[in-house]
PQR file with spaces between the fields and no chain letter, atoms N, CA, C, O and H, PARSE charges and radii, in Angstrom:
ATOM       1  N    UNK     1       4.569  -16.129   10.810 -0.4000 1.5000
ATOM       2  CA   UNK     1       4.213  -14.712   10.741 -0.0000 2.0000
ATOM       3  C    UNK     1       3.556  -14.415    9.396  0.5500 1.7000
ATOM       4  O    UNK     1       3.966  -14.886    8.335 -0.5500 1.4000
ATOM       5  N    UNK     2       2.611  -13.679    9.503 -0.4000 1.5000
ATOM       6  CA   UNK     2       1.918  -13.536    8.226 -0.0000 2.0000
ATOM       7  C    UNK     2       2.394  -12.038    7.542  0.5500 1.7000
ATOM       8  O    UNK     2       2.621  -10.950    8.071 -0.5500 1.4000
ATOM       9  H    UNK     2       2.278  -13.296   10.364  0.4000 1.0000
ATOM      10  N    UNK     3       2.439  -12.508    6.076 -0.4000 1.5000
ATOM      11  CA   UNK     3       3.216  -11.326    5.243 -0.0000 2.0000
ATOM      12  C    UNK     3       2.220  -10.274    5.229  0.5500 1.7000
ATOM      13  O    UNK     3       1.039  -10.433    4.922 -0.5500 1.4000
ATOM      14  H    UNK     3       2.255  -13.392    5.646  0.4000 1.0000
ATOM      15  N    UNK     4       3.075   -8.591    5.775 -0.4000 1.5000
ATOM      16  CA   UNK     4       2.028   -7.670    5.564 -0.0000 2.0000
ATOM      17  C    UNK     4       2.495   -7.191    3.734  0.5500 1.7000
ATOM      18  O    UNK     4       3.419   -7.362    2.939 -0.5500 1.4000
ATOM      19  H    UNK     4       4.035   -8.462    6.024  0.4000 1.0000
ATOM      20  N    UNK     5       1.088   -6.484    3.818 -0.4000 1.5000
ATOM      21  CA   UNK     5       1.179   -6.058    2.150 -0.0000 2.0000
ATOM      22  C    UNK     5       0.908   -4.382    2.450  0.5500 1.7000
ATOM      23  O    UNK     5       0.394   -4.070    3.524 -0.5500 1.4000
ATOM      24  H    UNK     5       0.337   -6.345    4.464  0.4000 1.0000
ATOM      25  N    UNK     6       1.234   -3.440    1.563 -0.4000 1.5000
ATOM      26  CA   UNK     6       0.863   -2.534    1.524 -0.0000 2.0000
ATOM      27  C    UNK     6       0.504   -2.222    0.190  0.5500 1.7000
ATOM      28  O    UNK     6       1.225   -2.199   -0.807 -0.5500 1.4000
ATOM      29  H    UNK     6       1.651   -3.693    0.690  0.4000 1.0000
ATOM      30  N    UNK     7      -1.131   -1.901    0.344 -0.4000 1.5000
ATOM      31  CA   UNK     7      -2.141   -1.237   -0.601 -0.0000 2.0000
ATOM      32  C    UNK     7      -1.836    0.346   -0.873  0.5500 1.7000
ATOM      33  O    UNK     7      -1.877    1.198    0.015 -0.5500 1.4000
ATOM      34  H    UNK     7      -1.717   -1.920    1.154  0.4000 1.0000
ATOM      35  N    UNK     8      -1.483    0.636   -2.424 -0.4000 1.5000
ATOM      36  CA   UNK     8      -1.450    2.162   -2.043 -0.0000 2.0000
ATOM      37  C    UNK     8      -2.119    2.483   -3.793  0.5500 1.7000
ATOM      38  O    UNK     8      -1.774    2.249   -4.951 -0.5500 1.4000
ATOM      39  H    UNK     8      -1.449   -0.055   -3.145  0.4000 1.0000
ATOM      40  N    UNK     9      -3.220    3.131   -3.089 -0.4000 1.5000
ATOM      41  CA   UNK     9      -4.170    3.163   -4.515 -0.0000 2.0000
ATOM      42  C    UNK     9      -4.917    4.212   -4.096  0.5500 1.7000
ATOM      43  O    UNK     9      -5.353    4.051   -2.956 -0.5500 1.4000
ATOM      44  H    UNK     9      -3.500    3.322   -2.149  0.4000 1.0000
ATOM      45  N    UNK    10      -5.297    5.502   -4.760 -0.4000 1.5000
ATOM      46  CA   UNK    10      -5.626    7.093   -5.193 -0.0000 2.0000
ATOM      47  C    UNK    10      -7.462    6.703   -4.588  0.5500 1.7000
ATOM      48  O    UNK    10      -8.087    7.191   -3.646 -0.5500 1.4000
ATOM      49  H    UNK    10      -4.943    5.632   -5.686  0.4000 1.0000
ATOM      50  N    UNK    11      -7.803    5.810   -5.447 -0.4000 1.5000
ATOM      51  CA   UNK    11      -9.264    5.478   -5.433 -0.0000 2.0000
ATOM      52  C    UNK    11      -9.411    4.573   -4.014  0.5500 1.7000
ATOM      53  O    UNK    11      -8.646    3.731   -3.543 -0.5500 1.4000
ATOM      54  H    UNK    11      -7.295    5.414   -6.212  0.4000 1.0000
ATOM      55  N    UNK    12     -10.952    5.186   -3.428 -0.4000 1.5000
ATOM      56  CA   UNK    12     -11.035    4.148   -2.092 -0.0000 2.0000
ATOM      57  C    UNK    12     -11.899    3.007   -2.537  0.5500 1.7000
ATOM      58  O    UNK    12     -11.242    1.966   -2.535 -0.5500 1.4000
ATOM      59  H    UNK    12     -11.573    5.870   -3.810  0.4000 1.0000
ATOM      60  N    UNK    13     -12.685    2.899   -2.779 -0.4000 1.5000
ATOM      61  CA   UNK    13     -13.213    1.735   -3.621 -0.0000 2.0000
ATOM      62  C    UNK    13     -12.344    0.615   -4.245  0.5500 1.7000
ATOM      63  O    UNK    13     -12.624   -0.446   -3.689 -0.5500 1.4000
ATOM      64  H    UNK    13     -13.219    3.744   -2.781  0.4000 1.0000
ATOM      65  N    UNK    14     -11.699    0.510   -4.890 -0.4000 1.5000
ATOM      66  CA   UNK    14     -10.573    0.163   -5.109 -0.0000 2.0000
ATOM      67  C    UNK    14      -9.846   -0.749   -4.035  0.5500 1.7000
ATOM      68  O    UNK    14      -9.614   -1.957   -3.996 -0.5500 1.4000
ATOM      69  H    UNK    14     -11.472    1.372   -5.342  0.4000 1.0000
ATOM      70  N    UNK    15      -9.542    0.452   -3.064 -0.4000 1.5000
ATOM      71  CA   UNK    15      -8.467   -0.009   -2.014 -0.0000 2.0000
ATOM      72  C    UNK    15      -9.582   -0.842   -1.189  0.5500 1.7000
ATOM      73  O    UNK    15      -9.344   -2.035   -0.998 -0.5500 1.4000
ATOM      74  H    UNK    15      -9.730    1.434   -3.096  0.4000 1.0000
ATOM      75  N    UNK    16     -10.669   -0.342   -0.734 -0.4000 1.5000
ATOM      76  CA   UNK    16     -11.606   -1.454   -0.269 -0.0000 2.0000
ATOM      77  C    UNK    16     -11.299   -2.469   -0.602  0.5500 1.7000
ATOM      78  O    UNK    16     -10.637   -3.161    0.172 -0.5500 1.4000
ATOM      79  H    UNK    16     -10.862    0.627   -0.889  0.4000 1.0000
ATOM      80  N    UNK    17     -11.702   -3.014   -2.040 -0.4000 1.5000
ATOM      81  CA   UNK    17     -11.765   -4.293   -2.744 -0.0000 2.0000
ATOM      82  C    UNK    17     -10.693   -5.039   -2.516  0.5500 1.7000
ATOM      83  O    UNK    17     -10.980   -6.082   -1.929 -0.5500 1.4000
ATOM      84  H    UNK    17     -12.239   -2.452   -2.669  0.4000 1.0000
ATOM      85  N    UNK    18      -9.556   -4.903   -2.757 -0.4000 1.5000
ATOM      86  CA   UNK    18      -7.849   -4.778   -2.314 -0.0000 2.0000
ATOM      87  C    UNK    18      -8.194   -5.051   -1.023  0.5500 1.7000
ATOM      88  O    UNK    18      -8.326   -6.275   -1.060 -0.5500 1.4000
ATOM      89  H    UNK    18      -9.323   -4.055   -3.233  0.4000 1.0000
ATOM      90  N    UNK    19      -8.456   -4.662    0.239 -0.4000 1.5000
ATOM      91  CA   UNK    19      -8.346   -5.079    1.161 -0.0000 2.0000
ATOM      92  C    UNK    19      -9.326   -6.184    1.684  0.5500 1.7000
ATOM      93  O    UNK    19      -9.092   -7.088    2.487 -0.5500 1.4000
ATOM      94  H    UNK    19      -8.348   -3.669    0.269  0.4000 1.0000
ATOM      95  N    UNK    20     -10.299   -5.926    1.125 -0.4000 1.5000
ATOM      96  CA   UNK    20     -11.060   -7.442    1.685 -0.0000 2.0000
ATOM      97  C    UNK    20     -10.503   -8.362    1.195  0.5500 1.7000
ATOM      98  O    UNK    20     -10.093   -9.284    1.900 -0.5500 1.4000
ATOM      99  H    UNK    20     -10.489   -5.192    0.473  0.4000 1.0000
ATOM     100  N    UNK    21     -10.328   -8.349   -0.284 -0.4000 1.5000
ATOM     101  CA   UNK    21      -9.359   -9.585   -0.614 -0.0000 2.0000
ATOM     102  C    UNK    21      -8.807   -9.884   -0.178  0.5500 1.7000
ATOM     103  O    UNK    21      -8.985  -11.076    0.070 -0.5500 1.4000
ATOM     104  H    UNK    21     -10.662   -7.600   -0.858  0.4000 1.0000
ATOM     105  N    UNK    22      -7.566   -9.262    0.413 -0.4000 1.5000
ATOM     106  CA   UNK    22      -6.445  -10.261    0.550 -0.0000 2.0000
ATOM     107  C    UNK    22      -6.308   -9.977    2.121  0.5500 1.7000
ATOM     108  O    UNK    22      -5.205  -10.310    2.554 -0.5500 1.4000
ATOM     109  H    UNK    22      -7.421   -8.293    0.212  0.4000 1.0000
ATOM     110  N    UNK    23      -6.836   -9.651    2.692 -0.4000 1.5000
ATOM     111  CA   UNK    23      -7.206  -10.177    4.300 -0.0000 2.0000
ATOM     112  C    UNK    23      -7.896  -11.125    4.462  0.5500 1.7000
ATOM     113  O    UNK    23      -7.656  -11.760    5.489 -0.5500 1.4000
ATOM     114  H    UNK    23      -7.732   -9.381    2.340  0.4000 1.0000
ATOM     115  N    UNK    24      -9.181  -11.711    3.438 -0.4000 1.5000
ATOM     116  CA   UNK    24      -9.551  -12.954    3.301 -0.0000 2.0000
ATOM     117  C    UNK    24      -8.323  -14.470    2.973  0.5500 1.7000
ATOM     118  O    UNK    24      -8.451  -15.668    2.719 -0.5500 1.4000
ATOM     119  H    UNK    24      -9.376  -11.195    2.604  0.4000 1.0000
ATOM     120  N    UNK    25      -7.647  -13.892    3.093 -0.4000 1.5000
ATOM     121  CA   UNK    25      -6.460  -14.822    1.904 -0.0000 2.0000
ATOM     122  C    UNK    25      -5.286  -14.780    2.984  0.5500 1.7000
ATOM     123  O    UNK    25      -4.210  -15.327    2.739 -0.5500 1.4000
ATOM     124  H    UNK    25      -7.544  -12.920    3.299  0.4000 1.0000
ATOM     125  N    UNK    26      -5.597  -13.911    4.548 -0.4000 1.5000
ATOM     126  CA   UNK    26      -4.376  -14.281    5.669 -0.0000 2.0000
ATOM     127  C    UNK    26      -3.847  -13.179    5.199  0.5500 1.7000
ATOM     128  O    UNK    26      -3.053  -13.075    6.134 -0.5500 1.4000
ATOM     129  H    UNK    26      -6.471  -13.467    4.746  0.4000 1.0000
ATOM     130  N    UNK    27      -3.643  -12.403    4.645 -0.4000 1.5000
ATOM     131  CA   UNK    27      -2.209  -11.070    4.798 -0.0000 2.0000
ATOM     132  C    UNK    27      -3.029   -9.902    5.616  0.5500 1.7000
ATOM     133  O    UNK    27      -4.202   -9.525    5.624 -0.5500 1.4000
ATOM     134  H    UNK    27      -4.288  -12.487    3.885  0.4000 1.0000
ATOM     135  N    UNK    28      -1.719   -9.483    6.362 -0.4000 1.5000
ATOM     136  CA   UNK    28      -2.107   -8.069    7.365 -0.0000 2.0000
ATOM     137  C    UNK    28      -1.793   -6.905    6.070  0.5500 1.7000
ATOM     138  O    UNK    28      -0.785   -6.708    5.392 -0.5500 1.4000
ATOM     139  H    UNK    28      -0.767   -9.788    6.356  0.4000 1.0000
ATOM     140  N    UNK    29      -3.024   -6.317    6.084 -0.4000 1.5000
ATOM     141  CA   UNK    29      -2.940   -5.208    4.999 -0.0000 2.0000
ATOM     142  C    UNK    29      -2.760   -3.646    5.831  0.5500 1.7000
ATOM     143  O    UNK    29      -3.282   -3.471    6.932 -0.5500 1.4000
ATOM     144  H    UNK    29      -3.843   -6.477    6.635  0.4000 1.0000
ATOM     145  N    UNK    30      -2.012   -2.646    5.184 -0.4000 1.5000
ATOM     146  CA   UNK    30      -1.704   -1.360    5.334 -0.0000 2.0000
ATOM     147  C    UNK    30      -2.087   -0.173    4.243  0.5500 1.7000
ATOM     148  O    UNK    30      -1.480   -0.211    3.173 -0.5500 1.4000
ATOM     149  H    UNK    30      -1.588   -2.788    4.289  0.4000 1.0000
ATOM     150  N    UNK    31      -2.796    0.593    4.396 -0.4000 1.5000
ATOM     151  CA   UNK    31      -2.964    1.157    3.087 -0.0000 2.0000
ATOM     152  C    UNK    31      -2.697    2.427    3.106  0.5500 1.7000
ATOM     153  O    UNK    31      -2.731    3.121    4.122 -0.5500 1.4000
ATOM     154  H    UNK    31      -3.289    0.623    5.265  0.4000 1.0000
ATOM     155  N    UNK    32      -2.362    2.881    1.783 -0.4000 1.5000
ATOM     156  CA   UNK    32      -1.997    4.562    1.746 -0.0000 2.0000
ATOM     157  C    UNK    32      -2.866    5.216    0.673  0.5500 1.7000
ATOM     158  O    UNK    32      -3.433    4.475   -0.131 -0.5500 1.4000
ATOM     159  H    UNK    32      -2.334    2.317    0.958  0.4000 1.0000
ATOM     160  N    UNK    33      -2.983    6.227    0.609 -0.4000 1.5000
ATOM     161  CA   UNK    33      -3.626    6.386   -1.045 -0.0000 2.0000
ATOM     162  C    UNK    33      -2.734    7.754   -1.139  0.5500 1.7000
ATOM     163  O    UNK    33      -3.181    8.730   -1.739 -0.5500 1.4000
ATOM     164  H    UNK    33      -2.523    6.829    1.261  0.4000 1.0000
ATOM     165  N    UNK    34      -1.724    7.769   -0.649 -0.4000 1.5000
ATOM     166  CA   UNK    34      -0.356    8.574   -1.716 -0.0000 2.0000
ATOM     167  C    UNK    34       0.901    7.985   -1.496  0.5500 1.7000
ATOM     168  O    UNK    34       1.036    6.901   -0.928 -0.5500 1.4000
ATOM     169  H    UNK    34      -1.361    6.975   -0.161  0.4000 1.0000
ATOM     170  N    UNK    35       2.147    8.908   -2.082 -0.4000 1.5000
ATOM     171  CA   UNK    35       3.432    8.082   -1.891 -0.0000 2.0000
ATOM     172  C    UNK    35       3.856    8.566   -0.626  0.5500 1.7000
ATOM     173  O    UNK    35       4.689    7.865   -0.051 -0.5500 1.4000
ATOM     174  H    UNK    35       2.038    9.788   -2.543  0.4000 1.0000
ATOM     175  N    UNK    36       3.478    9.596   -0.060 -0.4000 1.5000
ATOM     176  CA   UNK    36       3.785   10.168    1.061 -0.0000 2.0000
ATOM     177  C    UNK    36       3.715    9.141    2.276  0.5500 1.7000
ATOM     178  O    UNK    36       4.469    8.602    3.086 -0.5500 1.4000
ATOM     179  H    UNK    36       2.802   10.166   -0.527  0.4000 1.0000
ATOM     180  N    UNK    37       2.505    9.180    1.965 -0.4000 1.5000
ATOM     181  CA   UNK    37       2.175    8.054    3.609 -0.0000 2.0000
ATOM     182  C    UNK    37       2.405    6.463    3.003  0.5500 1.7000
ATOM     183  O    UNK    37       1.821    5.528    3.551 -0.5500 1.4000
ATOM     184  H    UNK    37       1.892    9.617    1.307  0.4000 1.0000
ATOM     185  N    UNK    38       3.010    6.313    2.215 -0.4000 1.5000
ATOM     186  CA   UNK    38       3.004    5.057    1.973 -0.0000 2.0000
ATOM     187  C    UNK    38       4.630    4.898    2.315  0.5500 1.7000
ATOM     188  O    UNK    38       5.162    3.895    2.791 -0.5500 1.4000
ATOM     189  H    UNK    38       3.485    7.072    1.770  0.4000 1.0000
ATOM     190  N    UNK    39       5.220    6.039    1.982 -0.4000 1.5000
ATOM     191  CA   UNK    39       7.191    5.588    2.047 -0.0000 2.0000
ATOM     192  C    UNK    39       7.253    5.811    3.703  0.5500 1.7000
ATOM     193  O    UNK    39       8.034    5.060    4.288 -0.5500 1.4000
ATOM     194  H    UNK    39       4.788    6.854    1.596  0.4000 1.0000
ATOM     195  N    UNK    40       6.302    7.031    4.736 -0.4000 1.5000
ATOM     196  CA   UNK    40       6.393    7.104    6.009 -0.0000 2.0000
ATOM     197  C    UNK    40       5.898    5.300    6.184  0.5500 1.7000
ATOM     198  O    UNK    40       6.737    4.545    6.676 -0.5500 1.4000
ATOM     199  H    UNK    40       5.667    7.641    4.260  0.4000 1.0000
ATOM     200  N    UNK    41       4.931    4.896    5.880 -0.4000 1.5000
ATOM     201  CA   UNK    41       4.591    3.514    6.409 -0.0000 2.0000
ATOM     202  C    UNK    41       6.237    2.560    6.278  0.5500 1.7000
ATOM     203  O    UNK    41       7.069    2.271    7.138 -0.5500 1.4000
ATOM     204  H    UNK    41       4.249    5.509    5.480  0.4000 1.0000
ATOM     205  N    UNK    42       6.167    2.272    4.713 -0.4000 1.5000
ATOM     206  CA   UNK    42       7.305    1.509    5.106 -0.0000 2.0000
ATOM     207  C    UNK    42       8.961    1.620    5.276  0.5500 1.7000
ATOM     208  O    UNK    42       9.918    0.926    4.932 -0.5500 1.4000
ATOM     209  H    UNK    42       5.491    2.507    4.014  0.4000 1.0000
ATOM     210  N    UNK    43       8.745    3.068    6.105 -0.4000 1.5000
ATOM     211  CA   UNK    43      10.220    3.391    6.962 -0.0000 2.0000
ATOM     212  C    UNK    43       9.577    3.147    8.491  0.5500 1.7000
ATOM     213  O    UNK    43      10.277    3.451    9.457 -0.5500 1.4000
ATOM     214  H    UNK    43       7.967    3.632    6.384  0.4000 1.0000
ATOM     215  N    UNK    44       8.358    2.646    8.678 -0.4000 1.5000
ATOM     216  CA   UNK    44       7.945    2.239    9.798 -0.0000 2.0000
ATOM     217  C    UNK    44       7.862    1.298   10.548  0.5500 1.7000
ATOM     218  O    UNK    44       8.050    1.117   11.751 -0.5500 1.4000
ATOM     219  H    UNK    44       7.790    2.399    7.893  0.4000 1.0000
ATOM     220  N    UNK    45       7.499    0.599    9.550 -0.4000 1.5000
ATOM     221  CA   UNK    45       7.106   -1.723    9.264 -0.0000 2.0000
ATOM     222  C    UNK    45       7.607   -2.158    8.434  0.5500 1.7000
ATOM     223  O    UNK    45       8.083   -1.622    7.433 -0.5500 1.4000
ATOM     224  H    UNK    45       7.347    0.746    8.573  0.4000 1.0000
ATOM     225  N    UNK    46       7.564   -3.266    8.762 -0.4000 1.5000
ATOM     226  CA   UNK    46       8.018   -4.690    7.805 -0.0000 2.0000
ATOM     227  C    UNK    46       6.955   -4.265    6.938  0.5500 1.7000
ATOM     228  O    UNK    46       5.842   -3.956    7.361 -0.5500 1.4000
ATOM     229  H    UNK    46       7.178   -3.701    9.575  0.4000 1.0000
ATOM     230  N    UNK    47       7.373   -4.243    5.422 -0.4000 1.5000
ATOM     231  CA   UNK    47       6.630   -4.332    4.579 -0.0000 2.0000
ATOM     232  C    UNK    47       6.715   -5.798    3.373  0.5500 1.7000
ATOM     233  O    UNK    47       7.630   -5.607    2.572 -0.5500 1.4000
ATOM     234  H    UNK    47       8.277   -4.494    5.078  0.4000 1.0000
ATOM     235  N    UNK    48       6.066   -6.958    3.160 -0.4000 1.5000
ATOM     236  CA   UNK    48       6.390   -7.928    2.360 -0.0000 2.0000
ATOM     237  C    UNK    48       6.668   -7.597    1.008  0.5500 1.7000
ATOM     238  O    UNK    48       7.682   -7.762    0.330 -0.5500 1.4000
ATOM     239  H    UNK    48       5.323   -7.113    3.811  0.4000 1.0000
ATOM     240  N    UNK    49       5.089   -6.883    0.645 -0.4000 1.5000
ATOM     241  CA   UNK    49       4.919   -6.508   -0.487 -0.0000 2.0000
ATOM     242  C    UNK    49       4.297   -4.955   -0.662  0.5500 1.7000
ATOM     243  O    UNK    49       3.829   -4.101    0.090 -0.5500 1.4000
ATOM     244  H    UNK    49       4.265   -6.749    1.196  0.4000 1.0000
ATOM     245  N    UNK    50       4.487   -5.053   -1.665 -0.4000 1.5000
ATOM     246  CA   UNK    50       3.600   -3.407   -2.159 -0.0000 2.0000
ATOM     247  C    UNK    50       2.978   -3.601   -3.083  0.5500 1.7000
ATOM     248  O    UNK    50       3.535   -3.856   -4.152 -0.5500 1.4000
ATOM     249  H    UNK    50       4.868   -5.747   -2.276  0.4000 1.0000
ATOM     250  N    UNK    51       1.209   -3.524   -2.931 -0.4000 1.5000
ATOM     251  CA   UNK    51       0.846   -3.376   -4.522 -0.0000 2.0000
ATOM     252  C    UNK    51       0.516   -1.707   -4.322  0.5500 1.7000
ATOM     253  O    UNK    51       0.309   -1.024   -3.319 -0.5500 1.4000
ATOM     254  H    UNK    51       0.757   -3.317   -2.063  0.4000 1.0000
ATOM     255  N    UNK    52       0.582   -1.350   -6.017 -0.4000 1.5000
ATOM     256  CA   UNK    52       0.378    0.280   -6.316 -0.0000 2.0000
ATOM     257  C    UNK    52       0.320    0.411   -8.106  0.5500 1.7000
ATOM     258  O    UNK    52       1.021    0.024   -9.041 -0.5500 1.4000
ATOM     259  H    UNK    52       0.751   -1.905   -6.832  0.4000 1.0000
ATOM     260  N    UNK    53      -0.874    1.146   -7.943 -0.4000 1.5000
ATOM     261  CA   UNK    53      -0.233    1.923   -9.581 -0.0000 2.0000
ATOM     262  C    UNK    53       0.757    2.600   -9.782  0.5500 1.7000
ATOM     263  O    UNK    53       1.132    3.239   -8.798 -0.5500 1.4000
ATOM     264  H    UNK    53      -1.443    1.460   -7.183  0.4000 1.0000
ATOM     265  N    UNK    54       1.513    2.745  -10.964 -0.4000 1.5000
ATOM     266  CA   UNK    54       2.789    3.470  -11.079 -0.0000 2.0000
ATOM     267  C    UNK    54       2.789    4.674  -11.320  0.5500 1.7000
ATOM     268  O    UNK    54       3.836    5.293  -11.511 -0.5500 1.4000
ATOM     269  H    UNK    54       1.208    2.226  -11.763  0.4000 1.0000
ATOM     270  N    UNK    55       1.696    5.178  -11.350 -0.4000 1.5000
ATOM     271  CA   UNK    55       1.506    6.771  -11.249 -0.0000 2.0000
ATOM     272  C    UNK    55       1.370    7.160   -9.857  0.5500 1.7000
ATOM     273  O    UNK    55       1.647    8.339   -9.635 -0.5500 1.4000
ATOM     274  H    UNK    55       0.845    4.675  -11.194  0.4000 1.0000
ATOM     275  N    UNK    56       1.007    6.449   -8.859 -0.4000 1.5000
ATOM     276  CA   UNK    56       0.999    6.663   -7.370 -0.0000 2.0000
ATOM     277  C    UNK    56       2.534    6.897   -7.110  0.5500 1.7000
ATOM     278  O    UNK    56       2.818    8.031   -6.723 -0.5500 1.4000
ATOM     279  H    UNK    56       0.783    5.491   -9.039  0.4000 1.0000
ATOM     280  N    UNK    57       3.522    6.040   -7.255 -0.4000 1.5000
ATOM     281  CA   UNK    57       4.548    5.901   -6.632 -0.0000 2.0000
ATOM     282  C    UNK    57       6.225    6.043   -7.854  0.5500 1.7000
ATOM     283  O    UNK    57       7.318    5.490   -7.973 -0.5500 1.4000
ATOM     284  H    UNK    57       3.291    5.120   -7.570  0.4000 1.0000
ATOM     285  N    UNK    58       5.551    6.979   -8.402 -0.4000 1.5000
ATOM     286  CA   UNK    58       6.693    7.391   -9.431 -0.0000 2.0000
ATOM     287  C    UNK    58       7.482    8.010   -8.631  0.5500 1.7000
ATOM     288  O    UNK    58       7.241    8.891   -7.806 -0.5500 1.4000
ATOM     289  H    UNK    58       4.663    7.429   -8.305  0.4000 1.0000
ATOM     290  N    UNK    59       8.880    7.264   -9.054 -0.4000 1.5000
ATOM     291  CA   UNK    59       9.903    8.005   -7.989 -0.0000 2.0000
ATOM     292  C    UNK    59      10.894    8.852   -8.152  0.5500 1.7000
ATOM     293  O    UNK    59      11.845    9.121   -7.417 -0.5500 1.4000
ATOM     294  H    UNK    59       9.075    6.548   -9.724  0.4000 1.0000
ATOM     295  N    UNK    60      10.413    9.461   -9.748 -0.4000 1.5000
ATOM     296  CA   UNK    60      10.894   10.410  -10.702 -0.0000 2.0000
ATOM     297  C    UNK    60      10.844   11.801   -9.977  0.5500 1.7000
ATOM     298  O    UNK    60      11.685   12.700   -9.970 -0.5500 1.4000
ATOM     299  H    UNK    60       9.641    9.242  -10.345  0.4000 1.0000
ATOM     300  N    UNK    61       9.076   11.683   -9.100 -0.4000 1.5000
ATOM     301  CA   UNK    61       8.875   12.951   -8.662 -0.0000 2.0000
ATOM     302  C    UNK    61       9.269   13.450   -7.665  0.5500 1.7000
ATOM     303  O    UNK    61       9.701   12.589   -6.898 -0.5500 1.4000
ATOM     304  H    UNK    61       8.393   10.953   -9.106  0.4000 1.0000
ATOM     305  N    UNK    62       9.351   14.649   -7.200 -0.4000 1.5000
ATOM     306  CA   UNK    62      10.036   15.020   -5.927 -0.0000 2.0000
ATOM     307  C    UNK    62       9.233   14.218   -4.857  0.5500 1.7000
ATOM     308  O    UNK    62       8.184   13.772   -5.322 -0.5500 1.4000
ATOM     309  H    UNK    62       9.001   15.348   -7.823  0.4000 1.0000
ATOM     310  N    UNK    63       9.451   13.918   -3.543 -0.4000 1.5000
ATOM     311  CA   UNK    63       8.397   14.460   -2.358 -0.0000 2.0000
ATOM     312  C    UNK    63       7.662   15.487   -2.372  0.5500 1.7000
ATOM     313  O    UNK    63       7.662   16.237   -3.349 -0.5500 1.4000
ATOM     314  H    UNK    63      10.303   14.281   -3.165  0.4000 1.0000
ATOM     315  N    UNK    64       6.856   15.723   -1.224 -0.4000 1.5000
ATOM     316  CA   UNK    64       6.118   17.308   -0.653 -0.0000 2.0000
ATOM     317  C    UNK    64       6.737   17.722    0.225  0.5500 1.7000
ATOM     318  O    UNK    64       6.416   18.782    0.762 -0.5500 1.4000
ATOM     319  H    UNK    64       6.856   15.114   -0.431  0.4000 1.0000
């Protein structure tokens, strides 16, 4: 089974780049570009990994 990753990055360009990569490289990619849809994603799926900036997914801050 191949490890999914979840991309969660503000900028789409970015997350583009991020995703061609590492779908070239065999991982099933998921992407969010907030924390919102990124914590609904992985209360959804198997998530392997998470890449993210830490200003995306500070968990200091409330929800919406």
């Amino acid at each position: 089974m191949r490890k999914q990753i979840l991309i969660v990055e503000e900028n789409k360009e970015e997350l583009r780049k991020l995703r061609k990569l590492l779908s070239r490289e065999g991982y099933n990619i998921m992407t969010a570009m907030d924390k919102d849809t990124a914590i609904e994603i992985c209360q959804n799926l198997d998530i392997s990994f998470i890449l993210s900036s830490t200003s995306i997914l500070d968990l200091k801050k409330p929800l919406k």
